[in-house]
C-alpha positions as CSV (number, residue, x, y, z in Angstrom):
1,X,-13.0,-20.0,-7.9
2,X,-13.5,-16.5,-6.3
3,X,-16.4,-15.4,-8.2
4,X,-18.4,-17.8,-5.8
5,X,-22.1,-18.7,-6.9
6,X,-22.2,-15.7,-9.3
7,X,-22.1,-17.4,-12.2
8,X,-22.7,-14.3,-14.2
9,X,-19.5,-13.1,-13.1
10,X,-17.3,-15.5,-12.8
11,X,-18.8,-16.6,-17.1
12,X,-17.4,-12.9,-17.8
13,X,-14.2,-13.4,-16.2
14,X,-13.3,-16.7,-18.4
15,X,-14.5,-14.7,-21.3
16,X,-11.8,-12.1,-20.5
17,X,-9.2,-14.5,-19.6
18,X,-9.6,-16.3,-22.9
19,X,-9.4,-13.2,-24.9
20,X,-12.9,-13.8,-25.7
21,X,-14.9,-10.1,-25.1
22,X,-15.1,-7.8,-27.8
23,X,-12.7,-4.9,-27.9
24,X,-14.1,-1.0,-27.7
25,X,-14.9,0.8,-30.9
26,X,-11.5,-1.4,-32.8
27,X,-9.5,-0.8,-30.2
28,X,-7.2,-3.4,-29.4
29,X,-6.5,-4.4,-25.9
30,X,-9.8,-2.7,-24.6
31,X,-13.1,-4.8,-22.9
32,X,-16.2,-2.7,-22.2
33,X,-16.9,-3.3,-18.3
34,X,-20.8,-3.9,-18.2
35,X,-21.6,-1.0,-15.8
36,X,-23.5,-3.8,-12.9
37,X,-19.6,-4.8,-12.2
38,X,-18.3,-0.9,-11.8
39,X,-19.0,0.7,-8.6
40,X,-17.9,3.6,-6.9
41,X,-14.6,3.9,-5.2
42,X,-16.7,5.9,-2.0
43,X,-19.2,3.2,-2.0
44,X,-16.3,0.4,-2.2
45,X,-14.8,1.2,0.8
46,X,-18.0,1.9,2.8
47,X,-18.7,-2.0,1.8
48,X,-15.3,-3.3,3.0
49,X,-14.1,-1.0,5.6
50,X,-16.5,0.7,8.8
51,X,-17.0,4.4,9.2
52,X,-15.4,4.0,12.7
53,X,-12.1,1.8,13.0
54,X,-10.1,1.6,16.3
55,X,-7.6,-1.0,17.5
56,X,-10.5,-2.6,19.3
57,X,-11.8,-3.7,17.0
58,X,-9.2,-4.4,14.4
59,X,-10.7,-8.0,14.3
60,X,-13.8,-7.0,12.1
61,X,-11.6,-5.1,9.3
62,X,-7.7,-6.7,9.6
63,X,-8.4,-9.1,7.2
64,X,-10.0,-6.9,4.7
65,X,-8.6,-5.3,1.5
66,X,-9.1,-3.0,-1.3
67,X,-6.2,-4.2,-4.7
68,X,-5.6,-0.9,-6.6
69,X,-4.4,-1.1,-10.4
70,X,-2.8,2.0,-9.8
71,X,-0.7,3.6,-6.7
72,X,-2.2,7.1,-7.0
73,X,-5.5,5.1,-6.4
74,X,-4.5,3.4,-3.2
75,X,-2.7,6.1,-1.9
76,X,-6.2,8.2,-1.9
77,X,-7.7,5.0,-0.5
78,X,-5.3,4.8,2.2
79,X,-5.7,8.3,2.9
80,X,-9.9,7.7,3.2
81,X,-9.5,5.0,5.3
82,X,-7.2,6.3,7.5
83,X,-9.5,9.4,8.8
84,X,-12.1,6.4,9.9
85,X,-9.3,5.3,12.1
86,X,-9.9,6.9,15.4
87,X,-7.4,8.7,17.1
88,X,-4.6,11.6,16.7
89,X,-2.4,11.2,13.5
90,X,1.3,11.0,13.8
91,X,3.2,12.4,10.5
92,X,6.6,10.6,9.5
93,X,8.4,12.6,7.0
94,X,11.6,10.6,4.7
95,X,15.0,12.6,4.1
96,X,15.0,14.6,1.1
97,X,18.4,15.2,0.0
98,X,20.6,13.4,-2.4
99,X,23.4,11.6,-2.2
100,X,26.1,12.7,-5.7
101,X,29.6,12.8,-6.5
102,X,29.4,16.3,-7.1
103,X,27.8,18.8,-5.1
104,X,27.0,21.4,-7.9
105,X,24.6,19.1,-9.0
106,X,22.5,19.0,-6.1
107,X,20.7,22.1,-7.2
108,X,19.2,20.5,-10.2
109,X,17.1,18.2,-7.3
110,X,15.0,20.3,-5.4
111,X,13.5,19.8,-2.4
112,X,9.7,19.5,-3.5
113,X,10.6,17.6,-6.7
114,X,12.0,14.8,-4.3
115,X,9.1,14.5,-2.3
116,X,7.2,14.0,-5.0
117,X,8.5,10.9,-6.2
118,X,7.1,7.7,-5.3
119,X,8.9,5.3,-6.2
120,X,8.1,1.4,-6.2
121,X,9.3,-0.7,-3.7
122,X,10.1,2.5,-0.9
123,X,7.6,4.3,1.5
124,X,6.1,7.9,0.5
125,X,7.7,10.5,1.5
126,X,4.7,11.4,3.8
127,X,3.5,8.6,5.8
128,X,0.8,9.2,8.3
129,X,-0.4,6.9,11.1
130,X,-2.7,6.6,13.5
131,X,-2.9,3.8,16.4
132,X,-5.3,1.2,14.5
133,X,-3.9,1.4,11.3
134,X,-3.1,-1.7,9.5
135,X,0.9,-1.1,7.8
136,X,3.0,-3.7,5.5
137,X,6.4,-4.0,5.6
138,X,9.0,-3.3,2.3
139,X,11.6,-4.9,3.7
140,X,13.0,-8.4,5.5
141,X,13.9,-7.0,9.1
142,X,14.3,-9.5,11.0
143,X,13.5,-13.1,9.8
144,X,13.7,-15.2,13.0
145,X,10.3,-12.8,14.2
146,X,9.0,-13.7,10.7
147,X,9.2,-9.9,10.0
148,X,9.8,-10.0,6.1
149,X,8.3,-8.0,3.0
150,X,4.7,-8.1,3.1
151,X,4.3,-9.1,6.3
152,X,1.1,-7.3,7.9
153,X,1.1,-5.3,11.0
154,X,-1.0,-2.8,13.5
155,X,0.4,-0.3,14.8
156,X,-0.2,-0.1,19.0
157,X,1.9,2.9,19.6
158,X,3.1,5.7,18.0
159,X,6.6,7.3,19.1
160,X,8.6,10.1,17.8
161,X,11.1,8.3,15.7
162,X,9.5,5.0,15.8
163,X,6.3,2.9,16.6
164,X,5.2,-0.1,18.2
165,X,2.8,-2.8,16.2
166,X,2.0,-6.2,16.1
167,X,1.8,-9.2,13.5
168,X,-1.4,-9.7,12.1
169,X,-0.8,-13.4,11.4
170,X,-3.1,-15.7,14.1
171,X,0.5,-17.0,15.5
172,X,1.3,-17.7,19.1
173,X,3.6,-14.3,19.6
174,X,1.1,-12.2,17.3
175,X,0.6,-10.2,20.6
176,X,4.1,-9.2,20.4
177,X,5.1,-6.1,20.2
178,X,7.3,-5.0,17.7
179,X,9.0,-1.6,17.6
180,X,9.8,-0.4,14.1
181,X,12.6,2.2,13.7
182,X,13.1,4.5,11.2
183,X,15.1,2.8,8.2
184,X,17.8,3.8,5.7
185,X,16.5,3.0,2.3
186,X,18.9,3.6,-1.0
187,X,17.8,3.0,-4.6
188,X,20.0,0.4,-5.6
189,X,22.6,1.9,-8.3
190,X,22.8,0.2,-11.8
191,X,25.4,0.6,-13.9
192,X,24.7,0.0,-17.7
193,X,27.5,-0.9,-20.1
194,X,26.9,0.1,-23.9
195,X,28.6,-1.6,-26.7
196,X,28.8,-0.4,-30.0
């Protein structure tokens, strides 16, 4: 349905779907792309996104994405995008110290091996911002304002500890602004039981 008219295409994707395509060299698990549906990752996001991008005209590029397979990949998309974004760029940094029972362990973390880690479902531990970029939420904040994971926002002003944005979802109080604080996020601690 989203390949459109190109029938090319969208033949290719039902032979992929189906487990149809040949695998590369006897390798199992592996399709050879035909190189007229790889592009560059440069030329990608000239195609979706402008050179210039202010909130003024967050209309023409709101709705626009980029999927990545990979979060190293969209972190250096992010990062391109975001110098097209005019304006000064505001740094947010997380805390990097750890929370253990006992405190001689807490040399075995350091400092730049935490702020290293990315892990899924929490922000980096750099995140920068400009007025005119286009953020997601991670977590429910407030559900009466509709604010929930994966809810889309620009951000309208930038503050020290916090920053002003606004839903990108056509509703009647998408003008509203919405002031996002700075907040706590803890790994969720599993304990495993092993039975012999």
């Amino acid at each position: 349905m989203r390949a459109g008219n190109d029938t090319y295409f969208a033949a290719w994707l039902l032979q992929l779907g189906n487990g149809q395509l040949p695998s590369v060299e006897g390798i199992p698990d592996t399709v050879d792309i035909p190189p007229q549906l790889v592009c560059d990752v440069v030329d990608l996001t000239d195609f979706v996104y402008p050179q210039q991008m202010s909130l003024a005209i967050i209309d023409e590029f709101a709705r626009r994405i980029i999927l990545c397979p990979r979060n190293e990949e969209c972190h250096q998309i992010n990062s391109t995008v975001l110098r097209r974004v005019t304006g000064a760029q505001t740094t947010y940094y997380a805390i990097d110290t750890v929370v253990i029972d006992d405190a001689d362990e807490a040399a075995n973390y350091q400092t730049e091996f935490l702020n290293a880690l990315h892990p899924n479902g929490l922000p980096p531990h750099k995140l920068a911002l400009k007025v005119g970029s286009i953020v997601m939420l991670l977590r429910n904040i407030d559900p009466k304002r509709q604010l929930f994971n994966g809810t889309r926002l620009v951000v309208t002003e930038l503050r020290r500890h916090n920053f002003k944005a606004r839903r990108l979802s056509g509703a009647d109080d998408a003008l509203e602004n919405i002031i996002l604080p700075a907040v706590r996020c803890l790994p969720v601690r599993k304990t495993i039981c092993l039975f012999e």
